[in-house]
C-alpha positions in Angstrom: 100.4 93.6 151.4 101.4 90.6 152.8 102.1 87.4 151.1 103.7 84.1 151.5 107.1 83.6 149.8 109.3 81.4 148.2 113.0 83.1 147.9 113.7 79.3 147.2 113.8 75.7 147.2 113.2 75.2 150.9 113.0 78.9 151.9 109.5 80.1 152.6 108.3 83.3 154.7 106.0 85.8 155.1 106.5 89.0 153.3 105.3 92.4 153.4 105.4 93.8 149.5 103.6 96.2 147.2 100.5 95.7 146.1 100.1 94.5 142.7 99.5 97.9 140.0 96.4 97.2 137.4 97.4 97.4 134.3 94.8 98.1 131.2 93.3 94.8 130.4 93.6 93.6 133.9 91.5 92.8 136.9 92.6 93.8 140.1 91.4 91.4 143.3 91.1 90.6 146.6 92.3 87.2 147.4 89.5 85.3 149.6 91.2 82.3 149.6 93.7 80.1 148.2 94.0 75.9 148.0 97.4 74.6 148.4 98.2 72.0 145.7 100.7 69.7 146.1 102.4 71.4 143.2 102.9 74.3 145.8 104.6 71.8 148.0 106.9 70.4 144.8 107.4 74.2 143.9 108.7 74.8 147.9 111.1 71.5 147.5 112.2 72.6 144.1 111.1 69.5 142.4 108.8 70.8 139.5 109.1 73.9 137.0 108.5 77.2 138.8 110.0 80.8 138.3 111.9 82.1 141.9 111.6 84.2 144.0 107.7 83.5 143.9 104.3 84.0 145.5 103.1 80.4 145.2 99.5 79.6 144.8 97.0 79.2 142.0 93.4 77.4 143.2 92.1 80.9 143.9 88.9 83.0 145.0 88.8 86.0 145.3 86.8 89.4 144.7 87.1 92.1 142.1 88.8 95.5 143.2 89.4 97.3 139.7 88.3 96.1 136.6 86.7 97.1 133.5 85.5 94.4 132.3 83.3 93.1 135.6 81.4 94.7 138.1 83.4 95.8 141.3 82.4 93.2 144.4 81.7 90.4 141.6 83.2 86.9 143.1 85.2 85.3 140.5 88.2 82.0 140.6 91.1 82.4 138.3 92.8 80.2 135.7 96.2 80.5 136.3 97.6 79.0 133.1 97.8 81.8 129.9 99.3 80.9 126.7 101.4 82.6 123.7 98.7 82.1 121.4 101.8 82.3 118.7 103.9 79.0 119.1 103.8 75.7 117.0 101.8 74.3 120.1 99.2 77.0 120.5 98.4 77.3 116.6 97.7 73.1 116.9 95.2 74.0 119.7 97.7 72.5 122.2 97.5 75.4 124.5 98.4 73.2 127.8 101.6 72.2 125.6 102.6 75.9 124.4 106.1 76.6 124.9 106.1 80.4 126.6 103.1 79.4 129.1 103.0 80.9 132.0 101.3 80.1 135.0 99.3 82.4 137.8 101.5 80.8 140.8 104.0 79.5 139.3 106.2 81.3 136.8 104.4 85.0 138.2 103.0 85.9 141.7 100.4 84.0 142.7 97.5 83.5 145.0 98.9 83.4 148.6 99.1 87.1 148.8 95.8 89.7 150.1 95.6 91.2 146.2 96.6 89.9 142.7 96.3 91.4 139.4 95.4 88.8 136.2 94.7 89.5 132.7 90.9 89.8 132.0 90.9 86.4 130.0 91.9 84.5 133.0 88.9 86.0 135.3 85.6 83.9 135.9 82.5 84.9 137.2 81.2 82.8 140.3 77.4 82.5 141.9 76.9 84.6 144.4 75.7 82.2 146.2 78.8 79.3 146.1 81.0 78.2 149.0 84.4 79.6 148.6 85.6 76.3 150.0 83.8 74.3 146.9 85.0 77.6 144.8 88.9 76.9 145.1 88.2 73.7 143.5 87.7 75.6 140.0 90.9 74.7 138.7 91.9 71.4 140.2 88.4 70.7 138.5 89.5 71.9 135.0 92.6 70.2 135.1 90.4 66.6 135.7 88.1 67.4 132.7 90.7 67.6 131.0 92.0 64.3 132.5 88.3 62.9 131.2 88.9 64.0 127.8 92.0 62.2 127.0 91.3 59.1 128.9 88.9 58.0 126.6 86.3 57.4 129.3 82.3 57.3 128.6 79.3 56.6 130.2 79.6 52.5 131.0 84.1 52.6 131.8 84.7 50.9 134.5 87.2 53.3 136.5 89.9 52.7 139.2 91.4 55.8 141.0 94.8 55.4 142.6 95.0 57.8 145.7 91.9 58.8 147.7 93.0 62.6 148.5 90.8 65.6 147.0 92.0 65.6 143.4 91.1 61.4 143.8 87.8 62.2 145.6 86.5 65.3 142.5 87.6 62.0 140.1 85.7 59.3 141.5 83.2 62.0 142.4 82.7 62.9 138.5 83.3 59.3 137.3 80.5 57.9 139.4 78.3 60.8 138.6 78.7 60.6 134.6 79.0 56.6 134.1 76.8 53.3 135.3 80.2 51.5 135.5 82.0 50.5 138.4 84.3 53.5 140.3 86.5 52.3 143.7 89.2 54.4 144.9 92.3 52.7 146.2 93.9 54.3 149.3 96.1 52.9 151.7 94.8 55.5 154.6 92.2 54.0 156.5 90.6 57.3 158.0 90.8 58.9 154.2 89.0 55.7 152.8 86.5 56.1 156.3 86.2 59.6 155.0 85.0 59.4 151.6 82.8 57.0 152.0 81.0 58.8 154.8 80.9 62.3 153.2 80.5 61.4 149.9 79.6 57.6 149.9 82.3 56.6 147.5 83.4 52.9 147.2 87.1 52.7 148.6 89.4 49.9 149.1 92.6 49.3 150.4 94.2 47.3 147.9 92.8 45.8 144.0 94.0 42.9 142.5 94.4 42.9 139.2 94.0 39.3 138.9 90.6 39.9 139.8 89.3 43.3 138.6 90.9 45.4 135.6 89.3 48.7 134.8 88.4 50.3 131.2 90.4 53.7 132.8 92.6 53.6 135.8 93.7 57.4 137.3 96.9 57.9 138.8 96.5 60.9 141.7 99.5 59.8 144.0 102.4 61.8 142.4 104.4 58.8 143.1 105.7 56.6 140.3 105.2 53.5 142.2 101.2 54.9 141.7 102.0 54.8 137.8 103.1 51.2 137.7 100.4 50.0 140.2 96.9 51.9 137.5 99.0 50.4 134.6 98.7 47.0 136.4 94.7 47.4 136.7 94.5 48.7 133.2 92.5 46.1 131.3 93.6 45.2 127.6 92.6 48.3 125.3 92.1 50.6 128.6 93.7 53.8 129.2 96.0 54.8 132.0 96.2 58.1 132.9 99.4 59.9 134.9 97.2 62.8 136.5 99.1 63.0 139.9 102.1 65.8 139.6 105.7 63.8 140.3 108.9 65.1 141.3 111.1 66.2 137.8 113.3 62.9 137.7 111.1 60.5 138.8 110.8 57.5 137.3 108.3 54.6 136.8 109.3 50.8 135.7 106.4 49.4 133.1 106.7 46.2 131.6 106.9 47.1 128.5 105.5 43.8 126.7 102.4 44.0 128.7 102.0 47.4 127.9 102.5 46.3 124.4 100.6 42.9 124.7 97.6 44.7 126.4 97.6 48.0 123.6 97.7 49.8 126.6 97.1 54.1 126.4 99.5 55.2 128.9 99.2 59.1 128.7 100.1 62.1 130.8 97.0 64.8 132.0 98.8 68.6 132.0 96.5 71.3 133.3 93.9 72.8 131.8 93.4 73.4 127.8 89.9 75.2 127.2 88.1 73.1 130.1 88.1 76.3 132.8 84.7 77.6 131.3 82.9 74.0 132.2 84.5 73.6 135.5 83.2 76.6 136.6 79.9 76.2 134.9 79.6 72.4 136.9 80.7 74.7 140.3 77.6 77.6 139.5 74.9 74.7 138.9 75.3 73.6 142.5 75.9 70.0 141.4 78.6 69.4 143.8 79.4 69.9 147.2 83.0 69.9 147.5 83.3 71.7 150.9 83.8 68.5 152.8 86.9 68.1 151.5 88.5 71.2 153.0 89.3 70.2 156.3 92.2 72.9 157.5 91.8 76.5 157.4 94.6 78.5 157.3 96.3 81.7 157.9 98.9 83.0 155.9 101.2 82.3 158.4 99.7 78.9 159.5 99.8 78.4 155.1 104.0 79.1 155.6 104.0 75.8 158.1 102.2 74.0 156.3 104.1 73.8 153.3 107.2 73.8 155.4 106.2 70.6 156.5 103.3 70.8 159.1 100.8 68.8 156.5 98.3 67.8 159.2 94.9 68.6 156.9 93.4 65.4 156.3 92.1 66.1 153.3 92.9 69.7 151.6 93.8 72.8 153.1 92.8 76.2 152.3 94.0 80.1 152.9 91.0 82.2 154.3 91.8 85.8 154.1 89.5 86.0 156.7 
């Protein structure tokens, strides 16, 4: 089969290897398409954890080949993320902390390949009827439930989003859907603000002042530390900022650390996806959300290799279609 590869850091081709074997408790499947995250592009710069050589890839579609536990043909997304079920971590319930986690993608082949084989547990059913494009955003969306959860966010906050690209978007998308609070996304990009708020009619701005609005929760989806200090700034006093955006291992943010103390500020970190995989892909099947819009590059598996090279001209997200 072919499939993209990562020998490493900064080495990427396509590769012709063997199709993945079933083993019992597994589900063999056709890859239908795969979302590049930019954790795929920190895994091809070798600035985040990741297991090499590797098949990157982990927002996944895809159809079932073999399987005993679900019907051949059935559509289904993946979670990439399994746990020991044994360590110090996973006996607290911290799955997303456990200390042998290993990740579809990431520490094991992944999603930018024509077949994959994942352990039963990590299979979920889709409609029929869903849009693969809104489909690859199964996990991402997890991952921002998650985000939800610890924030501390409820039905009047008052939320800020730094960084208007998809993960943003899905953020603002869910804040302004389950609050009657104020949502804005900043984002310095005048055709991604111009987007959003024609396809999905989100407020956007290209700057906030936080000597004139501060937020109850303010989301950091850049990946940049500067975007760290900047939601921390917005925070208001007993708010909660929340580091969702993936940075580079190393990267460091400057806080003030009386006003974080001053303001009893919750600064805390957002890592994948414990338990929330089930109710992402529950909010996908109602039909709630339209998150096709946001796909705006389709790719081939070789066009995918260029992409993460360096070729990032998507304006939004970009997506493998094993078509």
């Amino acid at each position: 089969m072919k499939a993209v590869f990562i020998e490493k850091p900064y080495k990427i081709v396509i590769k012709e290897l063997d199709g993945p074997s079933k083993k019992q408790g597994e589900t063999l499947i056709e890859v239908l398409a795969c979302g590049i995250c930019g954790t795929d592009l920190k895994i091809f710069k070798g600035e985040t954890l990741a297991t090499y050589p590797l098949v990157p890839g982990h927002e996944i579609v895809g159809k079932v080949v073999d399987s005993e536990e679900f019907e051949k043909g059935m559509l289904v997304t993946v979670d990439p993320n399994k746990s020991c079920g044994k360590c110090e971590y996973c006996r607290e319930g911290k799955v997303n902390l456990c200390k042998n986690l290993s990740a579809v993608g990431v520490t094991r082949a992944g999603g930018f390949a024509e077949f994959l084989s994942v352990d039963d547990s990590l299979v979920y059913p889709l409609t029929p009827n869903i849009s693969i494009k809104t489909a690859v955003f199964a996990e991402p969306l997890s991952c921002i439930i998650n985000g939800f959860n610890v924030s501390g966010f409820n039905y009047v906050s008052d939320m800020a989003v730094i960084g208007g690209g998809p993960i943003g978007a899905i953020v603002a998308m869910l804040a302004k859907r389950f609050s009657v609070g104020k949502t804005v996304i900043a984002e310095t990009n005048s055709k991604r603000r111009d987007f959003l708020e024609s396809n999905f009619a989100l407020e956007t701005t290209d700057y906030l002042d936080p000597n004139k609005h501060l937020f109850d929760v303010v989301f950091d989806c850049t990946g940049n530390p500067k975007g760290i200090e900047i939601a921390a700034s917005l925070t208001k006093m007993g708010g909660s900022t929340v580091v969702f955006g993936v940075t580079a291992k190393g990267a460091k943010s400057s806080l003030e650390a009386f006003e974080v103390y001053r303001k009893e500020l919750r600064i805390t970190g957002s890592f994948i996806n414990p338990f929330t995989m089930s109710k992402a892909v529950k909010i996908l099947n109602s039909g709630e959300f339209n998150f096709d819009p946001l796909v705006t590059k389709e790719l081939s598996l070789e066009e995918t290799v260029s992409h993460i090279n360096g070729d990032k001209t998507a304006e939004m997200k970009a997506v493998w279609i094993n078509s």
